[in-house]
Every structure is written in structure tokens, then in C-alpha cells.
Steps between C-alpha positions, in 0.01 A plus 500: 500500500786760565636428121210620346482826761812579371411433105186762577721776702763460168211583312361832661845657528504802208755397228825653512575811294652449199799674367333700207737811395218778419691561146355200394165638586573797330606291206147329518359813489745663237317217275172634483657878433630354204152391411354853624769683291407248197155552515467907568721509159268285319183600600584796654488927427836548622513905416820456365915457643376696808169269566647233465817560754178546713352205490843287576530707818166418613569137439821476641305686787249198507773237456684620792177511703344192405858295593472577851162290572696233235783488697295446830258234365776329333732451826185375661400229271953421418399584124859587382430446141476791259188359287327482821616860610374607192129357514498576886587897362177484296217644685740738705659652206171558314331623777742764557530582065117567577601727760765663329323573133200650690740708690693606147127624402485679787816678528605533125166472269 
């Protein structure tokens, strides 16, 4: 009886941190500001050299942002790998490009 005690203390102990550096997380998120960057000069009215030097700084803004919650989730869950990083940067990173075009249209439109 005290071997399985043990087995179900093991169990609720919180995993131990794992050694993520946070420039992989900001790789992750780097990812999807390649995609951002791709996509606002395809689809997007970039208003020229100017507009355009814009829009990288408010995704390198939201990359930058976005890695810290990456970085955090990923030492949590030991996720060292850079595909995961970069799926795990998703919904953080286009949150905050959300954030950061309404805020262009505010401050520059």
C-alpha cells in the first residue's frame, strides 16, 4: 500500500521547469512576422517605403510581445522544439497584430 502512495504523490508534484532560452520563443514568434510581413505586402495598402517600415515595426512590436507568454507556456509544458514554439506563438502573436493595426489606425490613419 505505501508503493502506490508514493506512485500518486510522484504524480501531483508540478513538473520541473524546463530550460527554454526565450530567443527561441522569440524565434517562434519571429515565424509568424514573416507571415504578417508576407501577407500586409500581398494583400495589403502599404502607402509606400514609409508604410511599409511601419508595419515591420508594429510586428516586430507584436513578435516581441507575443514571445514572452511563448516562452512561459513553453518552459511549463518542456516544449523545446522550434515547430512547437512556433504554433504555441500563434494566438499570442495575432492577438497582439490585432492590437497593433487597430492602434496604427488610430495613431497614423
Amino acid at each position: 500500500m505505501a508503493k502506490r502512495d508514493s506512485r500518486a504523490k510522484q504524480a501531483s508534484e508540478p513538473a520541473p521547469v524546463a530550460d527554454v532560452p526565450y530567443y527561441r520563443a522569440l524565434f517562434g514568434a519571429l515565424g509568424w512576422g514573416v507571415v504578417a510581413f508576407a501577407l500586409q505586402v500581398v494583400f495589403g495598402g502599404t502607402g509606400g517605403a514609409t508604410g511599409l517600415l511601419i508595419q515591420v515595426g508594429w510586428i516586430l512590436i507584436a513578435a516581441v510581445l507575443a514571445a514572452w507568454p511563448t516562452w512561459y507556456a513553453a518552459r511549463r509544458r518542456g516544449w523545446p522544439e522550434l515547430w512547437k514554439l512556433f504554433l504555441l506563438a500563434a494566438p499570442a502573436f495575432w492577438v497582439l497584430r490585432a492590437v497593433t493595426l487597430i492602434l496604427d489606425r488610430l495613431l497614423f490613419h
